[in-house]
C-alpha positions in Angstrom: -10.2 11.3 11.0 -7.0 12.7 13.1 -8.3 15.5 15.6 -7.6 19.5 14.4 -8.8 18.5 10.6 -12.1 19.3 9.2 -14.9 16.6 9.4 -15.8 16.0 5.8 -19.4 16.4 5.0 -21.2 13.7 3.1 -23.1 14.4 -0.2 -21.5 17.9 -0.8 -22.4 18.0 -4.5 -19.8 20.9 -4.8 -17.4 19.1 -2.7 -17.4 15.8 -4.7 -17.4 17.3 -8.4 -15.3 20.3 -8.1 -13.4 20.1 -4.9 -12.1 23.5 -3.3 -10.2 24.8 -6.7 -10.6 27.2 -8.6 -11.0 26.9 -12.2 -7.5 27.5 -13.1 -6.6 23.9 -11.4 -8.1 22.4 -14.9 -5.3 23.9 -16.5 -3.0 22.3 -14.4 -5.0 19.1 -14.9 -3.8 18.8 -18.5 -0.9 19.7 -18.1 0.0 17.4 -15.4 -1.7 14.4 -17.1 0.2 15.3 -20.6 3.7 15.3 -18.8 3.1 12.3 -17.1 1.9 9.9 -20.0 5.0 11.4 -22.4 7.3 10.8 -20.0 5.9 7.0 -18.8 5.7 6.3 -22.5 9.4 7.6 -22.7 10.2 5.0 -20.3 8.3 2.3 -21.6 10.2 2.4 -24.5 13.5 2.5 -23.1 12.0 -0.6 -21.3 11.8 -2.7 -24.3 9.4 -4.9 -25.7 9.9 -7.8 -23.3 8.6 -5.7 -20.2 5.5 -4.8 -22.2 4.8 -8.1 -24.5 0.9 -8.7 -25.9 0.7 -4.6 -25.2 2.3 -1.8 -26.8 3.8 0.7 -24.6 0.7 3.7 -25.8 -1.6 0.8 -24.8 0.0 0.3 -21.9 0.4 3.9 -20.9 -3.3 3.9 -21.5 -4.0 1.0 -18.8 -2.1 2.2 -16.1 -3.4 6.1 -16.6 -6.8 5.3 -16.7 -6.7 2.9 -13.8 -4.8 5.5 -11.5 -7.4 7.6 -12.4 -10.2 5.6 -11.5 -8.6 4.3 -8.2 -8.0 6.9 -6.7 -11.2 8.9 -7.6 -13.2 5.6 -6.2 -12.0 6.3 -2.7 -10.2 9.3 -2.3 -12.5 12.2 -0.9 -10.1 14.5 -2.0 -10.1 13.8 -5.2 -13.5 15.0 -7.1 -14.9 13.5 -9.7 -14.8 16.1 -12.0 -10.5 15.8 -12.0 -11.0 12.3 -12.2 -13.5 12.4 -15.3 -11.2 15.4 -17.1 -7.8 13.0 -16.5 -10.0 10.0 -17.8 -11.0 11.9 -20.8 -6.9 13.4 -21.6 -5.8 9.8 -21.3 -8.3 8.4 -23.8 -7.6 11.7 -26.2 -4.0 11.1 -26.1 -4.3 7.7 -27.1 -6.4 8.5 -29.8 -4.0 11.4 -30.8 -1.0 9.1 -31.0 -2.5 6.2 -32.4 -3.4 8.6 -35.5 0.1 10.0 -35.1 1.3 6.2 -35.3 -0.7 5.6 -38.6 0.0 8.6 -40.6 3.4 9.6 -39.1 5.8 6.3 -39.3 8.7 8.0 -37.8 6.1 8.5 -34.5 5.4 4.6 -35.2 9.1 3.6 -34.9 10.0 5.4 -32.1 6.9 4.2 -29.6 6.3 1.0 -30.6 10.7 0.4 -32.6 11.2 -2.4 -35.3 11.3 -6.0 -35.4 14.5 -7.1 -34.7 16.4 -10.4 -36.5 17.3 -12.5 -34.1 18.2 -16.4 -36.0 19.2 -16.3 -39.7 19.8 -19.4 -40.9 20.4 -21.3 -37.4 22.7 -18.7 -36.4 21.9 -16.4 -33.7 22.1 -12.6 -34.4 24.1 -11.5 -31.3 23.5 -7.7 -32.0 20.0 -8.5 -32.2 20.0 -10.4 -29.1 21.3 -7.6 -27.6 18.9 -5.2 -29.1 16.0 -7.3 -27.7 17.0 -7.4 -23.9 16.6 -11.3 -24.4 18.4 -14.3 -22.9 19.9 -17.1 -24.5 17.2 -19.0 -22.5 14.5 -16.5 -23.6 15.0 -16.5 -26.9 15.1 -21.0 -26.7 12.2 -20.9 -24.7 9.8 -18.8 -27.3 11.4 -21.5 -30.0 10.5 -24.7 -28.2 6.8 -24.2 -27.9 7.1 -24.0 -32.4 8.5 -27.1 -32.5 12.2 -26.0 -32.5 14.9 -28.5 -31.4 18.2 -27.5 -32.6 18.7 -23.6 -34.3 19.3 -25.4 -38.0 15.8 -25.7 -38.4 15.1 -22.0 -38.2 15.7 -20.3 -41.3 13.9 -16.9 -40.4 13.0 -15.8 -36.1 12.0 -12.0 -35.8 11.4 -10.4 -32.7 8.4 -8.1 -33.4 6.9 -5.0 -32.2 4.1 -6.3 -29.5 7.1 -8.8 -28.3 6.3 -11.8 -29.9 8.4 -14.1 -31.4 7.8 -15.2 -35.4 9.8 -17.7 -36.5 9.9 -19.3 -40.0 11.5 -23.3 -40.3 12.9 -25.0 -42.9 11.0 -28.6 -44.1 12.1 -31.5 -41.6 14.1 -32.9 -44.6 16.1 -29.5 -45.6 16.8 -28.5 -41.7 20.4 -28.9 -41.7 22.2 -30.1 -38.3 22.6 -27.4 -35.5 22.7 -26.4 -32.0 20.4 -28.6 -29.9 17.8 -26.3 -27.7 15.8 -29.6 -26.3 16.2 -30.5 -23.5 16.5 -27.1 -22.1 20.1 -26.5 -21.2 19.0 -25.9 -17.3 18.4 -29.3 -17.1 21.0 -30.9 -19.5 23.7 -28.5 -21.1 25.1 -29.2 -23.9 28.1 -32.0 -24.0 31.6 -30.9 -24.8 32.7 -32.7 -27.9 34.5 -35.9 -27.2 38.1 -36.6 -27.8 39.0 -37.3 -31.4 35.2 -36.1 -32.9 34.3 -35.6 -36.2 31.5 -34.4 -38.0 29.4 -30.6 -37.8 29.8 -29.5 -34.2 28.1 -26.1 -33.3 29.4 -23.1 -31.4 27.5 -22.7 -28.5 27.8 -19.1 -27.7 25.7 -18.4 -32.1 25.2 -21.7 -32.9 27.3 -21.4 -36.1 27.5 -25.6 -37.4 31.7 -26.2 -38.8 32.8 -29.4 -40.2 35.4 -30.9 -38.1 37.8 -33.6 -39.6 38.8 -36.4 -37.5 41.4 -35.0 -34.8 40.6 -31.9 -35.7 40.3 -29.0 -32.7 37.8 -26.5 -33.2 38.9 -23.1 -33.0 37.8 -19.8 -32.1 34.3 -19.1 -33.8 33.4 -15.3 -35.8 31.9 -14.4 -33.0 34.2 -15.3 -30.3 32.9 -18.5 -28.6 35.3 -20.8 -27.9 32.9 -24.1 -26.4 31.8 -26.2 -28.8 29.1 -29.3 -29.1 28.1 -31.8 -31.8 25.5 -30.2 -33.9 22.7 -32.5 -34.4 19.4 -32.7 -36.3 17.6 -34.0 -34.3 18.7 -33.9 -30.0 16.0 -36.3 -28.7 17.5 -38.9 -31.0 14.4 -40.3 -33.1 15.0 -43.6 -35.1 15.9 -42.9 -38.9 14.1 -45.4 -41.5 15.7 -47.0 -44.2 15.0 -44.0 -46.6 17.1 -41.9 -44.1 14.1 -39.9 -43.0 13.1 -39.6 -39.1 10.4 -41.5 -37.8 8.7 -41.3 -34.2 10.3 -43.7 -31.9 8.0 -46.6 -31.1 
């Protein structure tokens, strides 16, 4: 302890549970702790649901309240127990206040915790709601691999949902039509350029839109702008077909 400042005396019952305040200070308690959790879960929203993924921002808001409170009551001496407990306490009540608020009050709902968001329909990607989600194009290929996934014209259905997971719904192995390869993952083979003189379904690679191309024919400009192009495939690792025309795993 520097020199000038007041030795602090162990065991002071008063000291450790109420601290040199007056009762007035408990006022200020709640009314510090109920700014602070609106406006951290203001900003976990605007963070989005890939900074707060398996929690919900109220949950998380919860976590990171409670444990401030607790750290720094375990080994601050100026910080009595009693504020501690009382901060503890408004965290928990808040979260109990809003979660009721989330379940009877589904505008409250939408704004903390927003709506899933449509991000493949029908092996296309949903740009806006690529956008919407704050994800990569490498984000949103790396939640689809672990599924299974190998090119986008398998996915008939991929949502982006509220706790920042990723549910995606596939067409059969013998409906999937071709379309954009995601395997391997383009950091360690991007996608070829089509060859001179291709033809067949080639797939934009900016939304993965599949177009029939006649022989000679140039690809132009896709809906969405993209302008690169690659042969859209159904399946990118190449598996053997049998004679029935169905894949089989390579030997």
């Amino acid at each position: 302890m520097s020199a000038g400042s007041e030795a602090v005396r162990s065991l002071d019952w008063q000291r450790l549970f109420l601290g040199d305040f007056d009762l007035l200070f408990y006022a200020e308690i709640v009314l510090r702790t109920t700014l602070i959790l609106v406006w951290l879960l203001l900003l976990l929203r605007v963070a989005g649901k890939r900074g707060v993924a398996q929690l919900s921002p109220l949950e998380l808001a919860l976590v990171i309240g409670l444990g401030s409170a607790v750290g720094d009551a375990m080994f601050y001496a100026e910080v009595p127990l009693l504020h501690a407990m009382l901060v503890m306490a408004l965290v928990v009540g808040f979260q109990r206040l809003v979660a009721h608020l989330i379940i009877s009050r589904e505008k409250v709902e939408t704004f903390l915790e927003g709506t899933p968001v449509e991000l493949v329909r029908d092996g296309v990607i949903q740009l806006g709601g690529l956008s919407t989600s704050t994800l990569s194009y490498e984000d949103l290929f790396e939640r689809l691999r672990p599924q299974g996934v190998r090119q986008l014209g398998q996915v008939q259905r991929a949502y982006f949902e509220q706790d920042g997971q990723l549910s995606v719904f596939c067409w059969s192995d013998k409906q999937a039509p071709p379309g954009l390869p995601i395997v391997p993952p383009w950091d360690l083979l991007p996608p070829a350029p089509l060859p001179r003189g291709f033809s067949g379904p080639a797939a934009c690679l900016r939304c993965g839109r599949v177009k029939e191309l006649a022989p000679g024919e140039d690809p132009t400009s896709c809906g969405c702008g993209g302008l690169k192009w690659t042969a859209a495939v159904r399946d990118p690792l190449g598996l053997p077909e049998d004679d029935s025309g169905a894949q089989r795993p390579a030997p």
